[in-house]
N, C-alpha and C positions, 0 to 999 in steps of 0.2 A: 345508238351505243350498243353494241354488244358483250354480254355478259357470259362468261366461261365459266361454266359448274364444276369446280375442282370434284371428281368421285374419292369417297374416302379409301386408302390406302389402309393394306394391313402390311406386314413386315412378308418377305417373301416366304420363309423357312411355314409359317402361319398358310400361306396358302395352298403352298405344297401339299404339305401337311394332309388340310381337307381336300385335297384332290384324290390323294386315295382313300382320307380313313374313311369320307361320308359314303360311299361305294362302298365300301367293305364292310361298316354298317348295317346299311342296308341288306347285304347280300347272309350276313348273320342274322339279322332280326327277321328276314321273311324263313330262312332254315327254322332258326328256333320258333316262329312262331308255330309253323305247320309239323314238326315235331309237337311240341306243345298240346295241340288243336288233336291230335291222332291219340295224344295219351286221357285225354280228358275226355274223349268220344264226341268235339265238339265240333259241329261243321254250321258254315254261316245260314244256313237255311233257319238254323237254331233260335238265331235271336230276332229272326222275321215271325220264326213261330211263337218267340216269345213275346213279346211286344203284343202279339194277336191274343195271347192267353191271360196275360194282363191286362187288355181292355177287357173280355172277359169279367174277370174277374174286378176289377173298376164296375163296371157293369150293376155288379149285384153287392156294390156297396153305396150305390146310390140311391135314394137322398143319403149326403152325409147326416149324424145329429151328434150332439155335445149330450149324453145325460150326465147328467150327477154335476154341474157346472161347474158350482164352487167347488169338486173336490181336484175337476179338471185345472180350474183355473192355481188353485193352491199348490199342486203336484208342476205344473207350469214355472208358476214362482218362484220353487223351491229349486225346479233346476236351471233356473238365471242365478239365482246367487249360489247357487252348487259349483259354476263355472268361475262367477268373480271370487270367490273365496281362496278356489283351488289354484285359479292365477293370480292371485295375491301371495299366497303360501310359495307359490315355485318361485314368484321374483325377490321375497326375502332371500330364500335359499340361495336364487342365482347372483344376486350382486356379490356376496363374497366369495364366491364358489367362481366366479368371473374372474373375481382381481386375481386367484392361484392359479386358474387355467389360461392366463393370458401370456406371452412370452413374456414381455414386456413390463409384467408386475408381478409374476410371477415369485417368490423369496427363492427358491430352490426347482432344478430342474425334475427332480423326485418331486417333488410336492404337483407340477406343472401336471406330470403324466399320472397322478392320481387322480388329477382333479379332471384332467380328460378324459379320463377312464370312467367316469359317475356319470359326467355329462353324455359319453357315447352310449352307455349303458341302459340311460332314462328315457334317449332317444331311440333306440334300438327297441326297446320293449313296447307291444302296445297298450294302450291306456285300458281298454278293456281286460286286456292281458291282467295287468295289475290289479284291476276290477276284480276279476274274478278269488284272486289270491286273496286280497283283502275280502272280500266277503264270509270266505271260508274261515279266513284266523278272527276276525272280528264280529259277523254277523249281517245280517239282512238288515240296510239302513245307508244314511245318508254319506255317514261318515266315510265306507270303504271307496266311493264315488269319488270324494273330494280326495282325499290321499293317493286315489291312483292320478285323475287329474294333475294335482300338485306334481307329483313323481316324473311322470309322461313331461310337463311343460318345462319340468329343471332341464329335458334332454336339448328342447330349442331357444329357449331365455339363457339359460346358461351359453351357450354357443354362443348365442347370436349378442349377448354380452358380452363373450371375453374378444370375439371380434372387434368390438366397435373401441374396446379398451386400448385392442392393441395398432390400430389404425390410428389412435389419438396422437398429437401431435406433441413431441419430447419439448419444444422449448418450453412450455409453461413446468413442465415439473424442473429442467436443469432450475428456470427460476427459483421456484420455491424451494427446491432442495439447496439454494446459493444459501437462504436465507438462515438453514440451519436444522429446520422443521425436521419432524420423524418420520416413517414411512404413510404412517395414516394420517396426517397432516398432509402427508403430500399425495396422496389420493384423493382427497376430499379436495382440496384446495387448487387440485390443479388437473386432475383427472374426470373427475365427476360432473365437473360445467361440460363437458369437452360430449360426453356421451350420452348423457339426457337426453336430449332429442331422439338419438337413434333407440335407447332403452324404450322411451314412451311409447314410439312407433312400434315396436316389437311384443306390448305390454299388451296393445290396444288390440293390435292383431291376436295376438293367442288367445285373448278372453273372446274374440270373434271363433277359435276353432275349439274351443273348452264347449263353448255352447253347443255347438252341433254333436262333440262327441258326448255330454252331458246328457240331452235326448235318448240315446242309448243306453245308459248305463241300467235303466230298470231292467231290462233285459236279463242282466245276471241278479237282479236285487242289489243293485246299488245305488237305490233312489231314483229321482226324478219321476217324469211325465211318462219315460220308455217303460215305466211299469204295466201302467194303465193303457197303454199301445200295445202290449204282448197278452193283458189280461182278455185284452177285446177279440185279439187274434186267436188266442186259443181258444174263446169259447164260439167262435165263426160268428163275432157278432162283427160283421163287416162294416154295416154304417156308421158304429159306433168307433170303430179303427179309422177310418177314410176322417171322419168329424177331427178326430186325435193328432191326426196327419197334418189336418190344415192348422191345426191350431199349431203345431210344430212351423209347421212352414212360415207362419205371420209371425211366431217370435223372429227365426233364423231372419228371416227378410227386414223384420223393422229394428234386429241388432245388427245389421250388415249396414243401413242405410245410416245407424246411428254411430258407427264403427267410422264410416267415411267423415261422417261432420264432426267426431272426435279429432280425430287424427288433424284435421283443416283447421280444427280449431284451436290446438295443440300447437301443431309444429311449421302453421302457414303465418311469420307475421301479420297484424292484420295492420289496419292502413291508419288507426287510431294511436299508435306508437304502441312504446315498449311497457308504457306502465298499464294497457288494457290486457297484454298478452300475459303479464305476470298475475294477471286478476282472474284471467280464465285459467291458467294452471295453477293459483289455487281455490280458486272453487271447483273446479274440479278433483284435484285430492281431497276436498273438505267431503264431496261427495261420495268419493272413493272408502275415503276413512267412516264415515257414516254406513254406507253399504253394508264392509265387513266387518263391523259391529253389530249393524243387524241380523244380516246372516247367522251371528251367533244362536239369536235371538229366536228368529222367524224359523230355525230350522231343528232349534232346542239342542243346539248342542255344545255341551262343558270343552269349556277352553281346556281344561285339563287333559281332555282326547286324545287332543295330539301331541302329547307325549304317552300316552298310556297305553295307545295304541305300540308301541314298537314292542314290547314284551312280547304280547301276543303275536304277532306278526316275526319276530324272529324264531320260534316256537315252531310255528309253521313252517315257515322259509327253511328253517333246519332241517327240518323233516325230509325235505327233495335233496339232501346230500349224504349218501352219494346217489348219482343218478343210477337208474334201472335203464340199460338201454337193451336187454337182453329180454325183457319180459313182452313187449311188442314187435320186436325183431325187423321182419317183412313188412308189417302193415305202420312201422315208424317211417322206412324207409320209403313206401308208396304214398301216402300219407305230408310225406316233403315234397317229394317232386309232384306229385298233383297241386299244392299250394304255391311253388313256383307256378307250374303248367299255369294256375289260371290269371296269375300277375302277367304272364307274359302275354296270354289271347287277350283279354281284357285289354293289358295296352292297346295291344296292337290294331283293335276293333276300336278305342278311342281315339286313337290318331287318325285311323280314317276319317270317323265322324266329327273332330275336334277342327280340325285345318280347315274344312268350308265355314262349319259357323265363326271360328272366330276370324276370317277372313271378315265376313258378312258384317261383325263385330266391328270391326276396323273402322275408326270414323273416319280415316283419309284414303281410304280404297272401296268403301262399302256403296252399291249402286246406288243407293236411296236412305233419305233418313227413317221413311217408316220400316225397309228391310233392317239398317241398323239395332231399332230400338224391336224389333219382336229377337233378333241373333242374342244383343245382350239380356232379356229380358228371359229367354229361355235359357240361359249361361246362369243366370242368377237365378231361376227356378229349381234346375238338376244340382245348382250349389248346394239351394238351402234343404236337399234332401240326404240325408246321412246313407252311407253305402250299405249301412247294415239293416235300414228300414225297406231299401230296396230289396237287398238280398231275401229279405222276411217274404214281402211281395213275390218276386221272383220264385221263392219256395211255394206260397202257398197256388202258384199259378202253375207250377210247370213241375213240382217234386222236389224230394231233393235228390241232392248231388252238385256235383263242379259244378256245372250248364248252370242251372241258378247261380251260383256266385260268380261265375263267367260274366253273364249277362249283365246282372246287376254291379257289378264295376265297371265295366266297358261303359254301360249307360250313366255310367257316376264320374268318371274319365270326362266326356265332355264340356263338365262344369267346372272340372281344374282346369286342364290341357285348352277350351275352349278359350277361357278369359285370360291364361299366359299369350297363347295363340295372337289374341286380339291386343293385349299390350305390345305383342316384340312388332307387330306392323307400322302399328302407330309410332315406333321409336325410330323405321328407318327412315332414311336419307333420302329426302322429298327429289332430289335432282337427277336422279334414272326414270322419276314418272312423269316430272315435269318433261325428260328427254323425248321418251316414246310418245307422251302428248301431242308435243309437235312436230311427229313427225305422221301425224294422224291415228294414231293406234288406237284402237277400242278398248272397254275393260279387259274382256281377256289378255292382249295384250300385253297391258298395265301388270297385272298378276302373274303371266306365264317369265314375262322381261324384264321387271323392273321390282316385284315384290319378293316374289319368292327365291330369287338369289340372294339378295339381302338378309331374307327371315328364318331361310334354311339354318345356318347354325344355332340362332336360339332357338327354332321347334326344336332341335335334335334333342339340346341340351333341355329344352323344359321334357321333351319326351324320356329320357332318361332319367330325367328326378320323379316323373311321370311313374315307370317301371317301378324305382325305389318305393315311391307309397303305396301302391297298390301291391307289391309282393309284403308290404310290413299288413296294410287292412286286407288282404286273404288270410293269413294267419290266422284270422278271430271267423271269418265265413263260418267252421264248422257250429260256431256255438249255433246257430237260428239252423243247421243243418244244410249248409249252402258248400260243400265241401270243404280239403282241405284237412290240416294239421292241427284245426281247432278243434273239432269234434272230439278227438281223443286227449286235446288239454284238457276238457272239459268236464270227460267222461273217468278220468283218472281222478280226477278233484272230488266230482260227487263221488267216486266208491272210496276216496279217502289213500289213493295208492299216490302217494304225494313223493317218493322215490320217482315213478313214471311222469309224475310230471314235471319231475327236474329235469328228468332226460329232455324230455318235450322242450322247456323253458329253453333249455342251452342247444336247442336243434336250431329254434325260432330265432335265437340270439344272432346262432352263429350267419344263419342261412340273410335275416335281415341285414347283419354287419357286410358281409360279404358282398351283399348286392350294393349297399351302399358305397362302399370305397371302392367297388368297379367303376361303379356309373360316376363317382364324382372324379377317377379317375380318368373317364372317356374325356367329361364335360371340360377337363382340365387340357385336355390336349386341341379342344375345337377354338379355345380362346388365343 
C-alpha cells in the first residue's frame, strides 16, 4: 500500500509575501546590526574575549560559600513571595481591567482604548524601571519591589486576559443574556468558565517570570536575595556572590520544574475524571490563598500599603512633569541609540548561537538523546539566570560600557530564542523528514531540506519578539553600569532631578512602544 504525505499548504498571497519580506529582512538586520556593532565599538572578538574574562574571573570566586545562611535563606524566601504576592496583585487588577480592554465586553469604545492604554503602558515600562521610582517615593524595602512587580505584570495578564475574553465563544452569553441576566451575570456566567484555563496558564507563567525579575530587585533596594548579591559584589567578596548565584539559580530551576507540574496539573485532565481535577484546583487556590496571606505576614507588611502608597508615589511621579529634555541634550540623544545599538547586537549574536542549540534541543531532529538533554539543560541553565546578574558579571570582568551589556544579553538571548527555537521544531510537519529519509539523506540533510524551511517563519517571528525584549531589558543595563539609557535614569533619580527623568521615562516609553508595534507588525505579515 502506498501512502501519499499531503505537505501542508499555506494561502499563495502568504507565500509570496515571505519570498521577499524574509530576504529583505535579512538584508535589514545584517545593515543594522553592523551599524549597531560600529556605534557601540563592538566587534565579535569581543565576546570570545569575554567569555575568557569571565572564566577568569569564576576563577577567583571559587570555592563558592553561603555565610550568614539563615539570613541568605530568609532574603530567598522573602523574594519567592515578593513574586507570588505581586502576581496575585496584577491578576486582581487584570480581570476587570480584561473585561474593558476586550472588544467584545468592552461597555464603550472610549472606555476600550483606556483601558489599552494602562495595559500597553504597564507593558512597555520595565519592572525595574518602576522599581526604581518606587523606591525613591516610598523608600528602601520590600514594598516598592512588589508594586513595580504588580504594575510591570498588569501590562502581560491584562493582555493576555482580554485576549482570551475576546476569543470566547458568543453562544453561551446570547444564552444567558436570552435569560434576562445583567451584564455581570453574564460575564460570570457565561464568560469566565470559557477563559480559566487560559488565565491560569498565564497566572502560572508570570509568577515563573516575577521570580527571576524579583532576584534583582535588590539591586536598586527593593528587597529580596539581589541585595545581598550586589552587597557581596561591591565588597569583591567573590565566593560569597558565586554562593548567592547558586542559590538563585536552585530556586529559578526548582520554580520552573514546579511551574510545569502546575500547569499539567491544572489545565491537563487527568485520567481519574472530572471531580479529581476540581480537587486539584482547589487545593491549589487554598494554597494560593494561604501563600498571600502569609506574605503579609512573613514579609511584615500592612495591608494598608497598598493604598497609602499612591499618595506618595503620585507626589513623585508629579514631579517628572514637565519633562527636562533640554538639560541632557546630546548625551539623552547618545544615550538612546546606544540602548537600541545593543538590543540589536545582542540579538543578533543570539540568534546565531540560539538556532544550533535549540535545533540540538529538538527531540525529533536532535542526533542523540544524551546531546538532547545537555542542549535543553544548558537552555534552562542561561534561563534561570537574570540578564541583569549577567550584566553585573560581565562588568565586573571586562568594565563598564555597552560591551558588557552587549555580551551579557546576547548570552541571556540563548535561554529565550534557544527554547522557542526548540519548541517551533518540534511543532513541524513530520512528512518533509520522513521524505528526505527515504530517500537516504543524512541529518544534515534532514535540517538543511526538510527542517529549516518549515521553522524559518516562527525563528523570524520569535527573533523579533526576541529584539522587542531585549531593546525593553537594555533600558535598565546602565543601572549595574552596563551601558545604555539607564544610567542616566538612574543618576537623575539619586541627584533628585526628577523633571530629567521624565524626559528619560517617556524616551524609554516611547523608544520600547515603537519597537514593539514594528516587530509585532513584521510578525503579523509572516503569518
Amino acid at each position: 500500500m502506498t501512502v501519499t504525505l499531503e505537505p501542508k499548504t499555506e494561502p499563495p498571497h502568504t507565500e509570496s509575501r515571505r519570498r521577499w519580506l524574509l530576504p529583505s529582512l535579512g538584508a535589514i538586520a545584517v545593515v543594522l546590526t553592523l551599524l549597531s556593532a560600529g556605534y557601540i565599538d563592538f566587534a565579535p572578538a569581543a565576546l570570545v574575549d569575554g567569555l575568557e574574562d569571565v572564566q577568569r574571573l569564576l576563577g577567583r570566586m571559587l570555592p563558592p560559600r553561603v555565610d550568614d545562611t539563615g539570613r541568605i535563606v530568609s532574603l530567598a524566601f522573602d523574594t519567592l513571595l515578593m513574586a507570588v504576592l505581586g502576581t496575585v496583585l496584577a491578576a486582581i487588577v487584570s480581570v476587570p481591567l480584561a473585561f474593558l480592554a476586550a472588544r467584545n465586553t468592552t461597555p464603550h469604545p472610549i472606555v476600550y482604548s483606556v483601558a489599552r492604554a494602562i495595559i500597553t503602558f504597564c507593558r512597555a515600562m520595565p519592572d525595574l524601571l518602576f522599581a526604581v521610582l518606587f523606591v525613591r517615593a516610598l523608600g528602601i524595602g520590600v514594598l516598592p519591589g512588589i508594586l513595580a512587580l504588580a504594575l510591570h505584570s498588569i501590562g502581560m495578564l491584562g493582555k493576555l486576559f482580554a485576549d482570551a475574553i475576546e476569543e470566547a465563544d458568543s453562544g453561551p452569553r446570547e444564552a444567558v443574556r436570552a435569560t434576562g441576566v445583567g451584564y455581570v451575570r453574564e460575564m460570570i456566567n457565561a464568560v469566565v468558565p470559557q477563559v480559566v484555563p487560559a488565565w491560569i496558564a498565564a497566572f502560572v507563567y508570570r509568577i515563573d517570570i516575577n521570580l527571576r525579575m524579583s532576584v534583582v530587585l535588590g539591586f536598586v533596594g527593593a528587597g529580596g536575595i539581589g541585595f545581598a548579591l550586589q552587597d557581596a559584589l561591591r565588597g569583591l567578596i567573590y565566593p560569597r556572590a558565586l554562593g548567592i548565584v547558586l542559590v538563585i539559580l536552585a530556586i529559578i530551576a526548582a520554580m520552573e520544574l514546579a511551574a510545569i507540574l502546575l500547569r499539567r496539573m491544572l489545565l491537563v485532565p487527568s485520567a481519574a475524571g472530572p471531580a479529581r481535577d476540581r480537587a486539584m484546583k482547589m487545593g491549589a487556590s487554598a494554597v494560593l490563598i494561604v501563600t498571600t496571606i502569609a506574605s503579609f505576614v512573613v514579609l511584615e507588611l500592612d495591608p494598608r500599603s497598598l493604598f497609602t502608597w499612591i499618595g506618595p508615589s503620585i507626589e513623585v511621579f508629579g514631579r517628572m512633569v514637565p519633562p527636562d529634555f533640554s538639560s541632557l541634550g546630546a548625551d539623552l540623544v547618545d544615550a538612546t541609540v546606544q540602548t537600541i545599538a545593543i538590543g540589536i547586537v545582542a540579538t543578533a549574536i543570539g540568534i546565531v548561537l540560539s538556532i544550533p542549540v535549540g535545533i540540538l534541543a529538538a527531540r525529533n531532529v536532535t542526533p542523540h538523546p544524551v546531546v538532547y538533554w545537555l542542549a535543553r539543560s544548558w537552555i534552562l541553565l542561561v534561563r534561570a539566570v537574570p540578564e541583569l546578574i549577567l550584566a553585573v558579571v560581565f562588568v565586573a570582568a571586562l568594565g563598564l560600557g555597552p560591551v558588557a551589556g552587549t555580551c551579557a544579553l546576547a548570552i541571556g538571548s540563548v535561554g529565550f530564542l534557544g527554547k522557542l527555537v526548540a519548541d517551533a521544531v518540534e511543532e513541524i510537519d513530520s512528512g518533509p523528514l520522513e521524505a528526505v529519509s527515504s530517500v537516504g539523506g543524512g541529518w544534515w540533510n534532514k535540517i538543511v531540506n526538510a527542517v529549516v524551511p518549515q521553522a524559518v517563519p516562527s525563528i523570524v517571528g520569535s527573533s523579533l519578539y526576541l529584539l522587542d525584549v531585549n531593546i525593553r531589558t537594555s533600558t535598565i543595563l546602565g543601572i549595574v553600569g552596563a551601558g545604555g539609557i539607564g544610567f542616566l535614569l538612574f543618576e537623575s533619580i539619586r541627584t533628585l532631578n526628577f523633571d530629567v527623568a521624565g524626559a528619560i521615562v517617556l524616551v524609554i516609553f516611547v523608544v520600547v512602544y515603537a519597537v514593539e508595534r514594528i516587530s509585532g507588525w513584521i510578525r503579523s505579515l509572516l503569518v
